[in-house]
C-alpha positions in Angstrom: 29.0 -18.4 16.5 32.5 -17.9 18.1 34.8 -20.9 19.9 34.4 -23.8 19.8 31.9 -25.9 21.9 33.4 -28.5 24.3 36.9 -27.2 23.8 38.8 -23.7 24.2 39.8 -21.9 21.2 38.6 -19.5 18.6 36.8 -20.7 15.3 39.3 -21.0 12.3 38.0 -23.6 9.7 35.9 -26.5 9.7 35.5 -28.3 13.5 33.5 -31.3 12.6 29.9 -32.0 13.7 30.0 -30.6 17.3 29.6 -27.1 16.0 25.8 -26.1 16.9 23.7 -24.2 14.3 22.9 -20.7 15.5 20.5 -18.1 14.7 19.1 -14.6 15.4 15.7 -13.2 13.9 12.8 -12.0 14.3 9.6 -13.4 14.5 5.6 -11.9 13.6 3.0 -13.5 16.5 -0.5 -13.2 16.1 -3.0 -13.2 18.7 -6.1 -15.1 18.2 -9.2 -16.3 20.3 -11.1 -18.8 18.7 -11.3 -17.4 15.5 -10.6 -13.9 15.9 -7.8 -11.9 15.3 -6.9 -9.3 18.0 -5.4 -6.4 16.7 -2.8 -4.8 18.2 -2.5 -1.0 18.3 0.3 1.9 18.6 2.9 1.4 21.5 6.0 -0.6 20.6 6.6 -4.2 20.7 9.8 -6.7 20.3 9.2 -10.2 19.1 13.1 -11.7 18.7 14.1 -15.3 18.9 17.5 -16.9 19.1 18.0 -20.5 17.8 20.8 -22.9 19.3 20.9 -25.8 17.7 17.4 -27.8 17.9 16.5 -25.1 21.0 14.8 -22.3 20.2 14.3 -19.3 23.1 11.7 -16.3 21.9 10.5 -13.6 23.7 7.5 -11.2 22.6 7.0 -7.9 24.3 4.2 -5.6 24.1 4.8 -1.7 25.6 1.8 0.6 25.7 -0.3 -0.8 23.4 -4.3 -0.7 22.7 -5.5 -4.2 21.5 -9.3 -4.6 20.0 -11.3 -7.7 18.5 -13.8 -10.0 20.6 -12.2 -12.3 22.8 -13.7 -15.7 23.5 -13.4 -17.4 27.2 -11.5 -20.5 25.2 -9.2 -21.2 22.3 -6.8 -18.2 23.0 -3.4 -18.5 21.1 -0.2 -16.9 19.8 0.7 -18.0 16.7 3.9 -17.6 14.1 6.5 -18.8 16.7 9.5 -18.9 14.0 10.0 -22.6 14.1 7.9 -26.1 14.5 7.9 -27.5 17.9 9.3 -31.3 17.6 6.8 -34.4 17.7 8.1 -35.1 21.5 7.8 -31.6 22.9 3.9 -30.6 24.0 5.2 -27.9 26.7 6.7 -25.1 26.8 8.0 -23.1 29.7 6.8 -19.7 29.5 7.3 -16.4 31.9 4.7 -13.7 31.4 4.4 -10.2 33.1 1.7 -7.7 32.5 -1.7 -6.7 32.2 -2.5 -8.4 28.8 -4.8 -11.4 30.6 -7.4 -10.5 33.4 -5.9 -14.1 35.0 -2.4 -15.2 35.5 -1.4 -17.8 32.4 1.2 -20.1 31.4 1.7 -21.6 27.7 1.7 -25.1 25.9 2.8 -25.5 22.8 1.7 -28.6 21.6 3.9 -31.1 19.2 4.6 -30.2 15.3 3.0 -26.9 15.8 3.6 -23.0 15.7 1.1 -21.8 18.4 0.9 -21.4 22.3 -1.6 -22.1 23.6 -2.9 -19.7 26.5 -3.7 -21.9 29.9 -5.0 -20.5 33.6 -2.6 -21.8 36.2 -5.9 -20.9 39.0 -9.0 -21.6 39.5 -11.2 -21.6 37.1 -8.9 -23.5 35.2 -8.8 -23.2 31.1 -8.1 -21.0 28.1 -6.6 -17.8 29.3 -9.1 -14.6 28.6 -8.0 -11.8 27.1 -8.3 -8.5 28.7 -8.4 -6.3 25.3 -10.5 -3.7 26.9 -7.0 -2.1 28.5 -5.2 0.9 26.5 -1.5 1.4 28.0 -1.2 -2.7 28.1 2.5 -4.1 29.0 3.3 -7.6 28.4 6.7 -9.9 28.0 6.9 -13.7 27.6 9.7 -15.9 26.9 9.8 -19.2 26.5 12.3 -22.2 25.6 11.2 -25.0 23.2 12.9 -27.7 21.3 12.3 -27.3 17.3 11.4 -30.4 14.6 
């Protein structure tokens, strides 16, 4: 981290306790619906996260890629965000672009977890189904949630 936060300046030494903790990594999701894993296949993808004090932004993106497994209508998930989600945080606000769902979705992630849960935002409202059937799939979330 460079400067210093609520004042001009560059970093030299110790600034006390308004200095934010700050971190870049990578993350490794995993799609599942109920109990099943779906696999996914060839393509590229980009799961990154950056952490800003007790804020934590991620983004997964999947380019041309095959995915295979059995999909349930209920109990779809990603799982392995790269931090627990704080006991007062149960949403998540999540932008998603592609052809990964046969519905549009949005995401929870519910309190002192590590999972999103997949949501319909339209009628028929519930879990968000998978459309794994689709070679040459694109999609990109990111989302924002505060950490334990």
């Amino acid at each position: 981290m460079s400067g210093i936060v609520g004042s001009a300046g560059s970093k030299s030494g110790v600034i006390g306790t308004t200095e934010l903790d700050y971190e870049e990594g990578t993350w490794t999701p995993a799609i599942t619906s109920s109990t099943n894993v779906i696999s996914i296949a060839g393509g590229t993808t980009r799961h990154t996260y950056i952490r800003i004090g007790n804020m934590c932004h991620f983004v997964m993106e999947l380019t041309a890629v095959t995915l295979s497994g059995t999909n349930t209508a209920s109990d779809n998930y990603i799982e392995g965000l790269p931090f627990t989600c704080n006991a007062r945080t149960a949403t998540t606000i999540l932008n998603q672009y592609g052809s990964l769902f046969t519905t549009t979705i949005t995401g929870m992630i519910s309190h002192n977890t590590q999972k999103i849960e997949l949501v319909k935002i339209a009628a028929p409202y519930g879990s968000g189904n998978f459309n794994n059937t689709t070679s040459a799939t694109y999609w990109m979330i990111a989302g924002t949630y505060e950490i334990a």
